[in-house]
C-alpha positions as semicolon CSV with decimal commas, in nm:
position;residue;x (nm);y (nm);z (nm)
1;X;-0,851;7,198;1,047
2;X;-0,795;7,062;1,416
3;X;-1,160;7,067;1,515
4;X;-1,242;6,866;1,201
5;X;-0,991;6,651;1,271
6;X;-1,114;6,540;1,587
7;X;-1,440;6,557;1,450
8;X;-1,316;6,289;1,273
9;X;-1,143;6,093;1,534
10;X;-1,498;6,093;1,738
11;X;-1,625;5,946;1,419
12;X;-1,413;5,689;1,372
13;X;-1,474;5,594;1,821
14;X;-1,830;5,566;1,730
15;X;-1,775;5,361;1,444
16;X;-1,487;5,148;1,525
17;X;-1,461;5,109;1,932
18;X;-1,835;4,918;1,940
19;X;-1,713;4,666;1,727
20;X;-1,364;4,642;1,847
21;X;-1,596;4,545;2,210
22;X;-1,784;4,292;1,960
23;X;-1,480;4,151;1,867
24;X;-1,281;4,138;2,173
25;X;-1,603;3,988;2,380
26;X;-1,647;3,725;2,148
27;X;-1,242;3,642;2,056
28;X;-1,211;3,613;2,480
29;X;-1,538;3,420;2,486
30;X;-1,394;3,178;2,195
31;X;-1,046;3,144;2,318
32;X;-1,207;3,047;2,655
33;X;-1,458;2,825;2,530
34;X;-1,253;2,637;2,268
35;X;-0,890;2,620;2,401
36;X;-0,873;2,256;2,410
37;X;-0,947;2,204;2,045
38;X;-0,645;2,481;1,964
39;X;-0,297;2,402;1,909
40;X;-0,065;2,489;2,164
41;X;0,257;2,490;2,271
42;X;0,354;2,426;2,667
43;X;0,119;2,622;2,890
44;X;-0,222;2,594;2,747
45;X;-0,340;2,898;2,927
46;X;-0,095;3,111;2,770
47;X;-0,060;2,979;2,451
48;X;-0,423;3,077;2,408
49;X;-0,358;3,493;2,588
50;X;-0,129;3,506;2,299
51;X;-0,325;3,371;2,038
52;X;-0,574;3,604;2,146
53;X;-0,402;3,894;2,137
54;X;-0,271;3,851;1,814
55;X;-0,566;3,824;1,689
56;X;-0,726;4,148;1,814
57;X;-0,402;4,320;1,715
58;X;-0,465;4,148;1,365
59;X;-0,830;4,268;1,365
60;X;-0,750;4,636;1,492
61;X;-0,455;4,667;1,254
62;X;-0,634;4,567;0,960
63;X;-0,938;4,780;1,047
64;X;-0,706;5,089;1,136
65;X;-0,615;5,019;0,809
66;X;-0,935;5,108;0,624
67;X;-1,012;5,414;0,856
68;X;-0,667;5,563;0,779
69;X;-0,752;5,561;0,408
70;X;-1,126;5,736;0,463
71;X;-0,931;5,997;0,720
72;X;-0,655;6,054;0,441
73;X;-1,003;6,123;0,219
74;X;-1,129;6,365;0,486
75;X;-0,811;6,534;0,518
76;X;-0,751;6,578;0,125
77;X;-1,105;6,671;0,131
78;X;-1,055;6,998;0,353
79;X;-0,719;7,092;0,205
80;X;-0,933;7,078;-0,121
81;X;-1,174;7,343;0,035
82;X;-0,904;7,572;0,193
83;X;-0,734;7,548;-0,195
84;X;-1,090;7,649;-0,282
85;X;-1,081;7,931;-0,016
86;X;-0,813;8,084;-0,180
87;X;-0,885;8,026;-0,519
88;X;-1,179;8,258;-0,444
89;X;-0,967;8,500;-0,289
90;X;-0,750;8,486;-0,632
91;X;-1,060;8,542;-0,829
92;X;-1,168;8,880;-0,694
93;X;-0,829;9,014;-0,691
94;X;-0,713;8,852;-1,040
95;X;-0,887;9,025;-1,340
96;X;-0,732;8,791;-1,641
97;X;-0,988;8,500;-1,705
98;X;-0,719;8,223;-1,837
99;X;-0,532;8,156;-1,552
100;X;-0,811;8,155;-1,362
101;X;-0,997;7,919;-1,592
102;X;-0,692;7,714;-1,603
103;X;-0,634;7,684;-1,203
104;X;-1,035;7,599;-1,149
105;X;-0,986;7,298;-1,481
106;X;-0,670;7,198;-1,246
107;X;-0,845;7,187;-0,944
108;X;-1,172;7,018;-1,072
109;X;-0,931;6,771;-1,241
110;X;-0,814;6,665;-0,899
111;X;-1,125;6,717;-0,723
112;X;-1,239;6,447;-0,960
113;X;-0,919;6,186;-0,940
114;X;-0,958;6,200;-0,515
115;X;-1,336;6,139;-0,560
116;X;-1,314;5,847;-0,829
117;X;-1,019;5,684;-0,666
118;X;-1,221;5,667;-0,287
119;X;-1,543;5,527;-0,462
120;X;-1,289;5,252;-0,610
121;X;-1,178;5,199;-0,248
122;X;-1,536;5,141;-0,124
123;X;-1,681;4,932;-0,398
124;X;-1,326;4,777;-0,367
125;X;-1,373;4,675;0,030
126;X;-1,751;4,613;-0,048
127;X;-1,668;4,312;-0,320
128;X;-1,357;4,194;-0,059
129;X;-1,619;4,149;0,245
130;X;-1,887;4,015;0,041
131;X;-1,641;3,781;-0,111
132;X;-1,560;3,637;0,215
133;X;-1,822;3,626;0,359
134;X;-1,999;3,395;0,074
135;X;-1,693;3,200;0,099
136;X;-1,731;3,164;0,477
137;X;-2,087;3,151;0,466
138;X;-2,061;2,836;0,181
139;X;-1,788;2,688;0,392
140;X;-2,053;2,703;0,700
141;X;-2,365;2,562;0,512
142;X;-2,231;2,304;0,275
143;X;-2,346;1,963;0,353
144;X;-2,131;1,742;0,600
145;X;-1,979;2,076;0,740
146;X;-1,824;2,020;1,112
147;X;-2,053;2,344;1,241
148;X;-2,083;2,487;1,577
149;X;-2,197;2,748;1,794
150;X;-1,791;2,896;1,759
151;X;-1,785;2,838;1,359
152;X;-2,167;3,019;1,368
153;X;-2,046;3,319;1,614
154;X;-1,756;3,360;1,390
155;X;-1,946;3,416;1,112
156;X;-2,198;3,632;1,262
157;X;-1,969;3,891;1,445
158;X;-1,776;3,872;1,090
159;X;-2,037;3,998;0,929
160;X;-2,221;4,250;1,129
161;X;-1,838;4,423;1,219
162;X;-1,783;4,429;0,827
163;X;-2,060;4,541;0,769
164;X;-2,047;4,843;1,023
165;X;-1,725;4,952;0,912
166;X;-1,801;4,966;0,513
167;X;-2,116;5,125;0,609
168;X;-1,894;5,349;0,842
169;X;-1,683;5,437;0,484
170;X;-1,969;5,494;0,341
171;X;-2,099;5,747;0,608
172;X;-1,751;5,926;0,617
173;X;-1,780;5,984;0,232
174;X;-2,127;6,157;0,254
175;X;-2,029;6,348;0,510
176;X;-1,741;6,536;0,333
């Protein structure tokens, strides 16, 4: 169960950490490029390292977020398959055929409820980052909209990083 778990660590690095970089680049490059037009209090300069911050920690939080629920999956997932594991060593040492009818009903039963609920967590996440994005994107594009290169890269590394990490979901699903 270790390996797999740090199977599914490496997973989430190769999912998560290149657009964490995407994020962080382009926060650093926005808090640099816009800090005059940001509220502030006393030292503009670091007024705008905290803002910053915050906001990654705000990005990684909520992201952390969705991977803990798909590595919760994985892990239910794989104590599924040891239950399974022993279920088949049950069945060639038990000879009555209820109780072992009645432990694989049980087991498919929850097999099912862990699958169903998931898939309602990733069409879930799917309609929440569509959602905002049209909203953002009709914000963006509606006529007399104040838009800018740091409205536009907004929106763009939005997307793509959303994107990514529902596909990422998606990936860590089929791979179970």
């Amino acid at each position: 169960l270790v390996p797999i778990m740090q199977g599914t660590m490496k997973l989430i690095l190769r999912w998560g950490l290149p657009c964490f970089i995407a994020e962080c680049g382009y926060k650093i490059w926005w808090y640099v490029s816009g800090a005059s037009q940001i509220p502030h209090y006393g030292n503009i300069y670091v007024s705008s390292i905290i803002l910053c911050t915050l906001d990654l920690c705000s990005w990684l939080y909520r992201t952390s977020i969705f991977f803990l629920v798909c590595v919760l999956f994985r892990l239910i997932c794989y104590l599924q398959i040891l239950r399974l594991d022993e279920f088949a060593r049950v069945f060639q040492r038990e000879t009555e055929v209820g109780s072992i009818l009645l432990e694989h009903l049980r087991m498919r039963r929850n097999l099912r409820i862990i699958s169903h609920r998931f898939r309602g967590f990733i069409l879930a996440s799917l309609l929440l980052v569509t959602a905002s994005q049209l909203i953002f994107l009709l914000m963006v594009t509606k006529p007399y909209a104040d838009v800018d290169i740091l409205k536009a890269g907004e929106l763009a590394v939005k997307l793509l990083s959303s994107i990514y990490n529902t596909f990422g979901k998606q990936i860590s699903h089929v791979l179970i």
